[in-house]
C-alpha positions in Angstrom: -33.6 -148.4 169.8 -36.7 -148.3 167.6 -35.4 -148.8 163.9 -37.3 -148.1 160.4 -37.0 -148.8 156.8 -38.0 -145.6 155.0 -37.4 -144.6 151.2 -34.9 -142.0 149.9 -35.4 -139.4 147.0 -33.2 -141.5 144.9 -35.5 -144.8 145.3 -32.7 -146.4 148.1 -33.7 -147.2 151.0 -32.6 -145.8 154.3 -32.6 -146.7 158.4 -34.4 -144.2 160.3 -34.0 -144.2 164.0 -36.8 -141.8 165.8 -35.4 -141.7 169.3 -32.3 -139.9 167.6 -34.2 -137.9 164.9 -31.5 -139.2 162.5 -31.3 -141.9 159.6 -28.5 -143.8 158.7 -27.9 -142.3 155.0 -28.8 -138.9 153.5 -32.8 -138.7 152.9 -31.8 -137.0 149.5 -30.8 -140.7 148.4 -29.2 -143.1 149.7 -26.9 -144.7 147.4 -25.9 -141.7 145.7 -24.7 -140.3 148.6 -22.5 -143.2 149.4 -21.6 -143.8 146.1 -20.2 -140.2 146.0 -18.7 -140.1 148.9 -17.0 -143.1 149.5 -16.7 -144.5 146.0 -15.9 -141.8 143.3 -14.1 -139.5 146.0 -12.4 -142.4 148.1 -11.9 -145.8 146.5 -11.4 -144.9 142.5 -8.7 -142.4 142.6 -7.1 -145.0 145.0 -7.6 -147.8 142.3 -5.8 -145.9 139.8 -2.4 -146.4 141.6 -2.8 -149.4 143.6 -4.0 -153.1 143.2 -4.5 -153.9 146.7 -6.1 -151.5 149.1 -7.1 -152.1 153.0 -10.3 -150.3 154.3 -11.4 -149.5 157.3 -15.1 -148.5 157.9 -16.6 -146.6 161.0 -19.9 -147.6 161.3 -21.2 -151.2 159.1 -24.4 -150.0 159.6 -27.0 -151.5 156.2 -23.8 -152.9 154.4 -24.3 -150.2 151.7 -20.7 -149.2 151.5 -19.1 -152.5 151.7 -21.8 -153.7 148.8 -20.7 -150.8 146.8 -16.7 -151.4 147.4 -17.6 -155.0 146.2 -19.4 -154.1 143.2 -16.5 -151.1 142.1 -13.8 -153.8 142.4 -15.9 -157.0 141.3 -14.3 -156.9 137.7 -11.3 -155.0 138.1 -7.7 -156.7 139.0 -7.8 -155.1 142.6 -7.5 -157.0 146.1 -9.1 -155.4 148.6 -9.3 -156.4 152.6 -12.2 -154.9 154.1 -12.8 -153.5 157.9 -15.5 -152.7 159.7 -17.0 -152.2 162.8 -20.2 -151.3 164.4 -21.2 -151.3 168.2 -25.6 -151.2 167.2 -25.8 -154.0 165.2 -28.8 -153.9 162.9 -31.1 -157.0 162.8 -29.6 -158.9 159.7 -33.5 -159.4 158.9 -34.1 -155.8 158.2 -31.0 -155.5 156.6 -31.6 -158.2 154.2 -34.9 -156.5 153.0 -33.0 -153.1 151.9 -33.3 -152.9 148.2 -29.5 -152.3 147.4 -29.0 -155.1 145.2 -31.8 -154.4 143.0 -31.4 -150.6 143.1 -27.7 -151.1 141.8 -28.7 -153.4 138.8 -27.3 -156.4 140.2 -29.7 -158.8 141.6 -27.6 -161.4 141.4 -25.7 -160.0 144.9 -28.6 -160.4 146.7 -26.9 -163.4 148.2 -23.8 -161.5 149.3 -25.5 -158.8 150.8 -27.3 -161.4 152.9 -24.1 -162.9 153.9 -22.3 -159.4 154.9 -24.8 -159.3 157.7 -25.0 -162.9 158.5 -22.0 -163.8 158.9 -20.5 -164.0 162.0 -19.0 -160.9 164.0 -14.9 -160.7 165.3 -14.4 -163.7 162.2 -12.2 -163.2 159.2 -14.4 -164.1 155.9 -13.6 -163.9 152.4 -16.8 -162.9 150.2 -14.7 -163.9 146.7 -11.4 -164.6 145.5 -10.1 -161.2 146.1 -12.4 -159.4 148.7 -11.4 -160.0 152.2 -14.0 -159.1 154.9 -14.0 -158.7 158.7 -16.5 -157.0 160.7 -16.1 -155.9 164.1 -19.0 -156.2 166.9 -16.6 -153.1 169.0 -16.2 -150.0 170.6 -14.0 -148.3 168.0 -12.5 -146.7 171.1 -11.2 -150.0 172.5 -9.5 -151.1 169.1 -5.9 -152.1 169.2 -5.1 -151.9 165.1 -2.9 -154.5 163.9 -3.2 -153.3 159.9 -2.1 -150.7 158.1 -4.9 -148.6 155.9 -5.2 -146.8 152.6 -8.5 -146.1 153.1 -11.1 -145.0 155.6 -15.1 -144.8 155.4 -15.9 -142.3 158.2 -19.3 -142.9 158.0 -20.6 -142.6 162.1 -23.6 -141.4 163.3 -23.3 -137.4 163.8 -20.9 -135.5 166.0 -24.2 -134.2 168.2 -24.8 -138.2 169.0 -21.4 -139.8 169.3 -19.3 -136.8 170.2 -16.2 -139.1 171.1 -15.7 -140.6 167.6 -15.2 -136.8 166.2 -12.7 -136.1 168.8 -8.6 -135.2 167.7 -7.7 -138.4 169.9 -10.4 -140.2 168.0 -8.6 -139.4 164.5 -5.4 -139.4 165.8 -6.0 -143.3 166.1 -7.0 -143.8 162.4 -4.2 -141.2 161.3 -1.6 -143.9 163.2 -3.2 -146.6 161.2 -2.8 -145.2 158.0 0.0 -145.5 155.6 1.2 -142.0 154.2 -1.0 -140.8 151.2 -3.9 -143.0 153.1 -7.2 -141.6 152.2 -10.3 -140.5 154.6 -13.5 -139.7 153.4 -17.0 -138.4 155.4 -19.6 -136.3 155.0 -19.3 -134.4 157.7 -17.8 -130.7 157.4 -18.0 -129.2 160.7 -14.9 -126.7 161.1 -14.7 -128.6 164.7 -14.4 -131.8 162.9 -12.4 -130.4 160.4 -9.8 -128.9 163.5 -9.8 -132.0 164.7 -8.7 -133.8 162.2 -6.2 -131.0 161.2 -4.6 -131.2 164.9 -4.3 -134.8 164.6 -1.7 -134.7 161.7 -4.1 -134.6 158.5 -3.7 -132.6 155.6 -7.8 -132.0 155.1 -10.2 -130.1 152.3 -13.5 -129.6 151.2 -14.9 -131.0 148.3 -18.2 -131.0 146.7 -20.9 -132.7 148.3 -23.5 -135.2 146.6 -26.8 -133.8 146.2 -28.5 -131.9 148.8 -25.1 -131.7 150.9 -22.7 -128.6 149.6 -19.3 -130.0 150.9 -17.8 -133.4 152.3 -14.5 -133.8 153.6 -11.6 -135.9 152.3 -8.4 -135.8 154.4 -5.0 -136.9 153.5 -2.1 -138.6 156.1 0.0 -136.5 154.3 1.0 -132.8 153.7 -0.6 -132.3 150.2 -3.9 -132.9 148.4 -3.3 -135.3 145.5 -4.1 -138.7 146.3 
């Protein structure tokens, strides 16, 4: 599919795919939405009670969110072993021109970001002494887990294009890969998304969205809300 750079209201930059009338991040702005979402609602109320957390992302897509985990934890005394996987992998040479590094004040990552999508896939990597990276070029669907998560990035295209990652089954996989108290974060809000989480055994609640999106979704392996 046709893929193209466009600019969000926040100066990011965003994938836009025509054929699917959809982008890959929020056209409000790209890295505030993921900074929201996965960062401040996700990872750092996570960091306040453990020093090593495992992620799993749905969807690598432009490498914002693992960028982002890196720079949270680049200073701070936390291990981190990040997954993801992604089935459309996005040429790493329009990856590499996405303005992330800049945009986030540290030009100095540039580098990195270039390696996140230039590395190879289905390959264990470590990015710096304490970040641990692995991407998988996979169906999520034909994943046989073999580590336990903290944390999970739902970040896949909508439920109206990939219907069978929004399914209970679907979550009922991450939920079995997650440790109790394990944390999932996404943007989408859907009360079928929402059941369907709820019938596969999380605890799940709104929470206020980043700009120009009212409510996002955290849910909880767990019966209660506190992280």
């Amino acid at each position: 599919m046709y893929k193209e750079v466009i600019i969000t209201e926040d100066g990011s930059y965003t994938i836009a795919v025509p054929e699917l009338n959809s982008t890959y991040h929020s056209r409000f702005g790209a890295v505030q939405e993921s900074q929201h979402i996965f960062i401040e609602c996700g990872l750092k109320p996570l960091m306040e009670k453990r020093s090593e957390i495992a992620i799993f992302e749905m969807g690598l897509g432009t490498g914002l969110n693992a960028l982002l985990t890196y720079i949270a934890t680049m200073h701070l005394p936390v291990k981190l072993y990040y997954e993801s996987v992604e089935t459309d992998v996005l040429d790493p040479d329009i990856a590499t021109t996405l303005n992330y590094a800049g945009m986030l004040r540290h030009p100095e990552l540039e580098q990195l970001f270039s390696q996140i999508h230039h590395l190879p896939w289905n390959t264990p990597h470590q990015l710096s002494e304490k970040f641990y990276f692995y991407k998988r070029q996979a169906d999520f669907l034909d994943i046989i887990f073999s580590t336990t998560y903290n944390l999970i990035y739902f970040d896949a295209f909508a439920p109206e294009i990939h219907p069978a990652l929004w399914t209970t089954e679907s979550f009922q996989k991450m939920y079995d890969a997650m440790e109790d108290g394990g944390l999932l974060l996404t943007y989408c809000s859907k009360v079928t998304v929402r059941r369907a989480m709820e019938e596969a055994g999380f605890f799940v609640e709104k929470i206020p969205g980043p700009q120009g999106k009212r409510e996002i979704v955290r849910a909880t392996r767990k019966a209660y809300s506190n992280v």
